[in-house]
N, C-alpha and C positions, 0 to 999 in steps of 0.2 A: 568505117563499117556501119551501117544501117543498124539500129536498133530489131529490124523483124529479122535477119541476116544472124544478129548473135543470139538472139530467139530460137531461132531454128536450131543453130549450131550446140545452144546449151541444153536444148529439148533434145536432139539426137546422140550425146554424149551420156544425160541423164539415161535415155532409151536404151544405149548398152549398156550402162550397169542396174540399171535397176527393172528393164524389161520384163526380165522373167519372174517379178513380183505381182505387174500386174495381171488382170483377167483377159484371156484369150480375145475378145472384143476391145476392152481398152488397147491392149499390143499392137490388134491386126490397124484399128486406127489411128494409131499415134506413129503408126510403122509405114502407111499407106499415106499421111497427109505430112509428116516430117521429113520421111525418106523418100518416098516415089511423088513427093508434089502434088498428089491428085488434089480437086477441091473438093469440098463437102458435098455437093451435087452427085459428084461422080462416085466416092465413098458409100453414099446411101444407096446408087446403083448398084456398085457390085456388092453389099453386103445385106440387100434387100431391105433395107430401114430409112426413115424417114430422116429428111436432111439434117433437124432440128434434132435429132437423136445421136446422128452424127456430132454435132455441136455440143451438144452436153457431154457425151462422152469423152471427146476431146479435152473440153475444158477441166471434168470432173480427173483423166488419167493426167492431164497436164500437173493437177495439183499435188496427185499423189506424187507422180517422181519425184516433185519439190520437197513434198513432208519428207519424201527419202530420202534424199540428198541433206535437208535442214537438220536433219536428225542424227544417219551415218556418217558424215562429209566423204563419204566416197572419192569422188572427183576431185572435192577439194584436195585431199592431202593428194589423189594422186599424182594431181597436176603440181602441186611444192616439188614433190620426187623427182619429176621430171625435171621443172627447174633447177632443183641442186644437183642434180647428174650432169644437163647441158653447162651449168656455171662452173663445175667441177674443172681440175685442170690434167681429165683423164684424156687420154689423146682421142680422137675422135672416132677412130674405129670401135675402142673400148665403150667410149659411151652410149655408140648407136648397138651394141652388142647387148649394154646394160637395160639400156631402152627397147628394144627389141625383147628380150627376156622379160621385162616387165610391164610389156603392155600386153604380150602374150597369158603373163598369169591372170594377169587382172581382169581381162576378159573376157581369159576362156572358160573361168569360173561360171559366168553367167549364158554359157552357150548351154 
């Protein structure tokens, strides 16, 4: 797997738990260039701002989720949970029951 590939992947995990801390501007761009692909060009089109604003913004929300994550471990431990549910020797219905239940909590907090 690509380095930009787990980039993305750890920037849109971060994005659902800690989304709703940033500012409506940071969210809609970290939501529009992580989730829907678009590039900076296009970003500054539909949100009327300059590409370079785009860019900063990106950068500056990219950091926060980090400080969030470096701080809360959110994802850290909830991704352990996960693992010790999967490594568990509960039958497999159960666990995806377990997992289902709690990926349900954990993110619908933040909806």
């Amino acid at each position: 797997m690509s380095d930009n590939l787990e980039e993305f992947t750890y920037i849109n995990e971060l994005l659902d738990l800690y989304g709703p801390l940033l500012t409506k501007k940071q969210f809609d761009v970290l939501t529009k260039y992580y989730q829907f692909n678009l590039s900076l060009s296009e970003i500054a089109l539909e949100l009327n701002i300059t590409r370079s604003a785009v860019g900063d913004t990106l950068e500056h929300a990219k950091e926060k989720l980090i400080q969030y994550e470096n701080k809360l471990k959110l994802l850290q431990k909830s991704n352990k949970i996960i693992q010790l549910v999967k490594n568990s020797k509960l039958s497999e219905e159960e666990k995806n029951e377990i997992l289902k239940e709690f990926t349900y909590g954990i993110w619908s907090f933040t909806r």
